[in-house]
BAMARVEX-321229 format. One record per residue (C-alpha): residue in three letters; y, z, x. Coordinates in pm, whole numbers, padded with zeros to 5 digits, always signed. Example, Ala and Ser with C-alpha at 12.3 -4.5 7.8 and 13.67 -1.06 7.14 Angstrom:
BEGIN
ALA-00450+00780+01230/SER-00106+00714+01367/
***
This chain:
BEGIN
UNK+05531-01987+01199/UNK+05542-02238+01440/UNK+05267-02333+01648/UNK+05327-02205+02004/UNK+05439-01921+01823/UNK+05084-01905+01620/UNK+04886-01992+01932/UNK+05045-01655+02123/UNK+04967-01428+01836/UNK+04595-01561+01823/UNK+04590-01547+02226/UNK+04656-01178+02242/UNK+04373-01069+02026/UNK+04066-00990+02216/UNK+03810-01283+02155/UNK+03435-01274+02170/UNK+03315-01586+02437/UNK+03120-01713+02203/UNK+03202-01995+02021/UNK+03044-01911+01693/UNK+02846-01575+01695/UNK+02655-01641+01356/UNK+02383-01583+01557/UNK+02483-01284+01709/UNK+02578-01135+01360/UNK+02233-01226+01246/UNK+02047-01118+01537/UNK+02282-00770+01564/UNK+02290-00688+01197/UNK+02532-00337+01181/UNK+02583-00317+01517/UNK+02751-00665+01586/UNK+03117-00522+01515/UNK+03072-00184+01668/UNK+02881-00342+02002/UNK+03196-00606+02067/UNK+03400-00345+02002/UNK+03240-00114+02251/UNK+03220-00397+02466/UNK+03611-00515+02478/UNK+03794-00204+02441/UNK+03914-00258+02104/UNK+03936-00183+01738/UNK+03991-00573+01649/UNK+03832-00869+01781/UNK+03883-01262+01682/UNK+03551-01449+01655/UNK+03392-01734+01470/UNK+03118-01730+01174/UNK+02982-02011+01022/UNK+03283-02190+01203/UNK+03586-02011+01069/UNK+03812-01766+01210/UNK+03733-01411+01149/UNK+03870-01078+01241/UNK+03692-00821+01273/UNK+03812-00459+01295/UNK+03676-00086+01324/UNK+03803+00252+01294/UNK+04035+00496+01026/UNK+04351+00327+01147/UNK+04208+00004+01027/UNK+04046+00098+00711/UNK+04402+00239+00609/UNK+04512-00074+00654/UNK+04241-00282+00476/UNK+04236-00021+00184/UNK+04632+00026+00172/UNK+04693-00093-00202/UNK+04675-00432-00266/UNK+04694-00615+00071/UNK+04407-00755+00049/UNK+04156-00924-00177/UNK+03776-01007-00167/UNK+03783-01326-00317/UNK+03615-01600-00128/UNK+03585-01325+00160/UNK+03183-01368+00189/UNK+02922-01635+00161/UNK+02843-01733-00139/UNK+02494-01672-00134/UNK+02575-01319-00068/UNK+02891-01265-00326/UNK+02673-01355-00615/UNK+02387-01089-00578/UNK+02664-00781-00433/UNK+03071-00878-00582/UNK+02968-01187-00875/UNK+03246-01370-00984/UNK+03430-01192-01246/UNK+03357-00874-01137/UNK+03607-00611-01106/UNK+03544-00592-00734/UNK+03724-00972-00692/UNK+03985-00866-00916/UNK+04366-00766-00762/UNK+04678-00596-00893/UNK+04733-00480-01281/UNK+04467-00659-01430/UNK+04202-00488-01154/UNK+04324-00142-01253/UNK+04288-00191-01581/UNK+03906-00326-01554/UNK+03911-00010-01237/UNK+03994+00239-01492/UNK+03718+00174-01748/UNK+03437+00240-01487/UNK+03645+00541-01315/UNK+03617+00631-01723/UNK+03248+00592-01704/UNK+03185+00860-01397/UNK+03370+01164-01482/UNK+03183+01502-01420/UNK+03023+01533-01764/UNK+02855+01176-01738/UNK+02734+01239-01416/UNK+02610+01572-01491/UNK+02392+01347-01769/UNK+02298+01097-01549/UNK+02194+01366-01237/UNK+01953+01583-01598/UNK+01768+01216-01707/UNK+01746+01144-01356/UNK+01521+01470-01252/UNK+01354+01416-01587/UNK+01252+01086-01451/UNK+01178+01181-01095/UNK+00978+01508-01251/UNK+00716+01290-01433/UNK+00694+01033-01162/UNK+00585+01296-00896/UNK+00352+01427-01165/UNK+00165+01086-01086/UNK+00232+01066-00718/UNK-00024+01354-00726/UNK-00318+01180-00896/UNK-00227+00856-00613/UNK-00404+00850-00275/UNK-00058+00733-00145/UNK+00313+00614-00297/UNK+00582+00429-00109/UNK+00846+00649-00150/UNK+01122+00304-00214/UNK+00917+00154-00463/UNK+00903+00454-00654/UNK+01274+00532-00640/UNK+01346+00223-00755/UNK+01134+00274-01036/UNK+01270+00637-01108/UNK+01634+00540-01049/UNK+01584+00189-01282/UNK+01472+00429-01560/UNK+01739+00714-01550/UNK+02064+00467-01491/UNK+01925+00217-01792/UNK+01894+00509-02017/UNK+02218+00695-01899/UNK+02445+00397-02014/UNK+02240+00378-02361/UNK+01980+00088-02309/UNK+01660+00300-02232/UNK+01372+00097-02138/UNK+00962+00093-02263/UNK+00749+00256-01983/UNK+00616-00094-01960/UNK+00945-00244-01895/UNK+01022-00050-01571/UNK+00870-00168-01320/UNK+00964-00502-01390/UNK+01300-00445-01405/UNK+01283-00228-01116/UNK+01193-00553-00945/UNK+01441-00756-01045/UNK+01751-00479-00903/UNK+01539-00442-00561/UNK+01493-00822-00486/UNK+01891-00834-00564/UNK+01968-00517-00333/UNK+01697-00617-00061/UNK+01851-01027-00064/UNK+02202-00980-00005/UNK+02216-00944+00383/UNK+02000-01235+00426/UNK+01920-01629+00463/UNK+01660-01810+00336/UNK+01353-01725+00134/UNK+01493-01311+00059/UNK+01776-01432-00082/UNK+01637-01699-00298/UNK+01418-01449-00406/UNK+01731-01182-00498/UNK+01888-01507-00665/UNK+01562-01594-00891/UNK+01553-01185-00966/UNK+01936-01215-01076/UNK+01859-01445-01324/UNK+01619-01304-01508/UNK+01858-00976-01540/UNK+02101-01189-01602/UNK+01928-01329-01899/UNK+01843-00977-02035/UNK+02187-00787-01991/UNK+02376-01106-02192/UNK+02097-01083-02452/UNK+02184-00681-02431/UNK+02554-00744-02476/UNK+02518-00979-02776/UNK+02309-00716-02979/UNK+02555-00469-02888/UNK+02875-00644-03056/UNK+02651-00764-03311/UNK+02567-00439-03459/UNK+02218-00518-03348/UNK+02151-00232-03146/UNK+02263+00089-03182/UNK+02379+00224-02888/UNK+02578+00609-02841/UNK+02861+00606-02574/UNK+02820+00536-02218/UNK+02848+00261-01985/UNK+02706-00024-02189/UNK+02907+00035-02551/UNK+03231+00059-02318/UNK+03160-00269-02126/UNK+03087-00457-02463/UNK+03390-00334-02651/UNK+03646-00299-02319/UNK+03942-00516-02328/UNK+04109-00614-02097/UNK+04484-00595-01978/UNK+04564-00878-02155/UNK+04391-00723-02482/UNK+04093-00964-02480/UNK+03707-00886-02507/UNK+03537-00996-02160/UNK+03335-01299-02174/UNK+02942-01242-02242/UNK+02881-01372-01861/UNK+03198-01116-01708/UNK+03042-00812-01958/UNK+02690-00921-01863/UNK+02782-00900-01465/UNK+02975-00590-01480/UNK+02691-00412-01637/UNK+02492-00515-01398/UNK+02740-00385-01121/UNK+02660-00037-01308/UNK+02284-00090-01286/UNK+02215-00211-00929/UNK+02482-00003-00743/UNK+02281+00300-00881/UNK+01941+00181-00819/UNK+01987+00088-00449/UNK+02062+00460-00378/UNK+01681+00419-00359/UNK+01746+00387-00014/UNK+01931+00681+00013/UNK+01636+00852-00073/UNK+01445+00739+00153/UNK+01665+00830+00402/UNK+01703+01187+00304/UNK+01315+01150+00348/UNK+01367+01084+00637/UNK+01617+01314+00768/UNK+01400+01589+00640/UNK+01066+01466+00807/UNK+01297+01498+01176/UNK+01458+01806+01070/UNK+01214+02013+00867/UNK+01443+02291+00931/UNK+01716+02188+00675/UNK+01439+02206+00393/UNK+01489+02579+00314/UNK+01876+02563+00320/UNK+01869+02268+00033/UNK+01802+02519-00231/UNK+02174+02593-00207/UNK+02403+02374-00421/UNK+02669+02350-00111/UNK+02418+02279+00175/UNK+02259+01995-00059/UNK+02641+01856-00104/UNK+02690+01858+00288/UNK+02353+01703+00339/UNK+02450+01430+00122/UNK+02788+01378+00303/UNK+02558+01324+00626/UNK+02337+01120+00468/UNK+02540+00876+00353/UNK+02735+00880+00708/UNK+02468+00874+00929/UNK+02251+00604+00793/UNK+02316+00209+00755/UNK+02391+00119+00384/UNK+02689-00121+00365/UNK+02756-00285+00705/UNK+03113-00416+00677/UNK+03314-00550+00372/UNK+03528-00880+00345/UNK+03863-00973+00297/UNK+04150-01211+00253/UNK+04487-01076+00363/UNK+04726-01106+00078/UNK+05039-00918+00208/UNK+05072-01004+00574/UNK+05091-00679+00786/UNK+05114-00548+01187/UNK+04806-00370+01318/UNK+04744-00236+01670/UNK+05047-00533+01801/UNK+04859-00785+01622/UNK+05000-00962+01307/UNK+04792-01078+00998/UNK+04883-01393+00795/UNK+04839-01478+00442/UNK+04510-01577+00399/UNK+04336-01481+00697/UNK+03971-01359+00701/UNK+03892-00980+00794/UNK+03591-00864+00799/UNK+03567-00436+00774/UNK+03328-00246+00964/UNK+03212+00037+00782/UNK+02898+00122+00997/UNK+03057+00177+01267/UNK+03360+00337+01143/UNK+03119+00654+01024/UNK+02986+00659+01378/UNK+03343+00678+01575/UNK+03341+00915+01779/UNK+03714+00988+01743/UNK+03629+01082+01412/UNK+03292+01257+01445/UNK+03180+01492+01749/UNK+02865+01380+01855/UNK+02824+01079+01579/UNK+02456+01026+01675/UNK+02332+01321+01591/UNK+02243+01400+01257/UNK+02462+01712+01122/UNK+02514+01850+00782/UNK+02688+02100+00912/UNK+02975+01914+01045/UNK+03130+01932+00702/UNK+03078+02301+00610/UNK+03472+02352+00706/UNK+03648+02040+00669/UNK+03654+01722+00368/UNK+03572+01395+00493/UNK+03871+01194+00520/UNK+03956+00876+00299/UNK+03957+00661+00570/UNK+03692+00819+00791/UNK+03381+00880+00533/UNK+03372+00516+00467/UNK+03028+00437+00311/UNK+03183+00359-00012/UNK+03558+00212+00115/UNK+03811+00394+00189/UNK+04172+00532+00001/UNK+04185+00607-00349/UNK+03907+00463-00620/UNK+04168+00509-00882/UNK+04462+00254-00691/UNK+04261+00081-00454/UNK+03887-00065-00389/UNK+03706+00195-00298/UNK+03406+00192-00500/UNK+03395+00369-00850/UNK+03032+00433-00806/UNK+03055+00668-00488/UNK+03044+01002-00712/UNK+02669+00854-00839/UNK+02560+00834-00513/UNK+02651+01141-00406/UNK+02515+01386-00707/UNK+02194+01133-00704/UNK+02181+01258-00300/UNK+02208+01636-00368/UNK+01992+01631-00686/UNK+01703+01406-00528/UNK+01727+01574-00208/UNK+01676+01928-00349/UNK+01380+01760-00532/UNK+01245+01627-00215/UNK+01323+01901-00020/UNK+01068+02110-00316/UNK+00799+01825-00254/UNK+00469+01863-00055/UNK+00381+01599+00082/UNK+00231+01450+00422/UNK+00338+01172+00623/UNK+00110+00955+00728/UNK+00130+00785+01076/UNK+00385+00441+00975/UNK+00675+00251+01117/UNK+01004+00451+01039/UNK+01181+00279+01240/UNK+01562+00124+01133/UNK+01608-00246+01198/UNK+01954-00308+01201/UNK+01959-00659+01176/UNK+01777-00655+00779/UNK+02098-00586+00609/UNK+02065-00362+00384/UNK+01855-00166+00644/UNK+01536+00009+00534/UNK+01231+00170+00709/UNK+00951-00143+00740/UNK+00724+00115+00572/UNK+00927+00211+00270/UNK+00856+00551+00375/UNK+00503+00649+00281/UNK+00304+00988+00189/UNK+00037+01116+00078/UNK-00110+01477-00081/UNK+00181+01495-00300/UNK+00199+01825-00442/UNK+00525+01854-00692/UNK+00686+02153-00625/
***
């Protein structure tokens, strides 16, 4: 393309007036896409971070876009500090065409409805005995204690159960990881000296698997030891270590989750009855997971270069995803503020809409293989919560968007726990 030619393509895409807003996305957290959005009329924007060029873009029309097949990739499409505590190099997440489908299919493998019907029994086994001892506390904080009953159930469900000493520990280690990766500075160090440590332990896991030193039945961890992939090789110790992890952490920051159903159901005590009903817990779970912040936006590098909205994307190009604001658009959702169960009695969520976990097909795209955890670990946990006495004592529930990923300053919590 030549460059008068380049310089009217850039020119016609709506442009913040900053010159870098690094600031702004710092300061703004979720709502830096959505608010500039808002602000200019438009779905896409062209900005600066950290001094490079960035799209950024909102709405169903451009998630089909970013999720359409292969077109893009998420190598070197966040900051390093970041990539290695949420994508890690190696990962199936930074993977493209055959050989991700192949490494794709192995978790999809890992999360049919029989597995997940496992891992939603050892997870109320866990959860069961933990609010036996919430009772005998003056107070828990609900988040730490997830964590701790979530660390538990996932590291037995894929065959490496842990010593009741162990847990909390490891618990740790996955919540310094989950609570580092929207940040600078001394969180993130701390996620990155948590890492390691896991790190450590899941390659020392992996060795005594394909050693025959540890006997281990089928699940997750066996299948990410013996997996080969499309090119019939055994994945490095590191890759096997790191993609066991990407089993382990995704599950244990739906900790937050919980909290947030907590929350839901301490503004709306009125949807605790209906919860004992397997299809009001599903829809609740739905809202959850659109109505809260989790993921804020995902990264990308275009690959194939494509026409969106009358503006054209090159080959290599940096596109940043909003998936916040995408589950609040009100062309997609009546009334996106409020919180409403109920707004998916009649009608599935669409692939492009429902974006908390990407968007498109699992199976043939990059939409997260671990969505179906989250959402029986919602309806299970909520039901169980929903069963649980409990008061709330006067705290700070408040959301601040810019601590990426978001979290009540509290942790969420209560007291007179009565298990129900």
């Amino acid at each position: 393309m030549s460059a008068p030619l380049a310089t009217a393509r850039r020119a016609s895409l709506p442009r913040t007036g900053a010159l870098d807003s690094s600031l702004a996305l710092l300061r703004e957290g979720y709502a830096f896409i959505p608010n500039r959005c808002r602000a200019l009329g438009s779905d896409l924007f062209a900005t600066r971070l950290m001094l490079s060029p960035v799209t950024c873009m909102t709405g169903a029309e451009a998630a089909a876009r970013f999720y359409d097949g292969h077109r893009f990739t998420r190598r070197h499409a966040l900051p390093a500090m970041s990539f290695a505590l949420i994508q890690d190099q190696g990962s199936v997440m930074v993977m493209d065409g055959a050989a991700h489908l192949c490494r794709k299919a192995m978790f999809l493998g890992l999360v049919g409805a029989e597995a997940l019907e496992r891992l939603a029994a050892i997870t109320l086994r866990h959860w069961r005995a933990a609010a036996d001892g919430w009772a005998r506390a003056e107070a828990v904080v609900l988040l730490d204690e997830a964590h701790r009953v979530l660390t538990a159930a996932v590291c037995e469900w894929v065959g490496l159960p842990l010593e009741p000493a162990e847990v909390a520990a490891r618990a740790a280690e996955f919540a310094a990881m989950i609570d580092g990766t929207g940040a600078i500075g001394p969180r993130n160090w701390r996620g990155h000296l948590y890492r390691a440590r896991t790190e450590r332990w899941a390659r020392a896991m992996i060795r005594e698997i394909r050693a025959g030193r540890r006997a281990v039945p089928e699940g997750a961890a066996r299948a990410i030891a013996e997996h080969r992939d499309r090119d019939g090789e055994p994945l490095g110790e590191a890759v096997a270590a790191v993609e066991l992890i990407n089993v382990l952490r995704p599950t244990v920051a739906n900790a937050r989750y919980v909290v947030f159903a907590a929350m839901a159901l301490h503004q709306a005590p009125a949807l605790r009855p209906t919860l004992q009903e397997a299809a009001a817990r599903r829809r609740f779970a739905l809202e959850v997971r659109r109505f809260y912040p989790f993921i804020p936006f995902i990264g990308g590098r275009v690959q194939e270069p494509f026409r969106l909205q009358g503006h054209d994307f090159r080959t290599g190009d940096w596109v940043l995803m909003d998936l916040y604001g995408t589950n609040r658009d009100p062309r997609l959702w009546p009334e996106p503020e409020r919180f409403d169960p109920e707004r998916f009695r009649d009608a599935q969520p669409g692939a492009f809409a429902l974006v908390s976990h990407g968007g498109g097909s699992a199976a043939e795209g990059h939409r997260c293989p671990g969505e179906g955890i989250s959402q029986i670990l919602l309806e299970v946990l909520s039901g169980e919560l929903a069963c649980l006495a409990y008061r709330v004592p006067e705290q700070n529930l408040s959301l601040d968007l810019a601590h990426i990923p978001a979290r009540p300053e509290s942790g969420f919590v209560i007291r007179d726990v009565v298990p129900g």
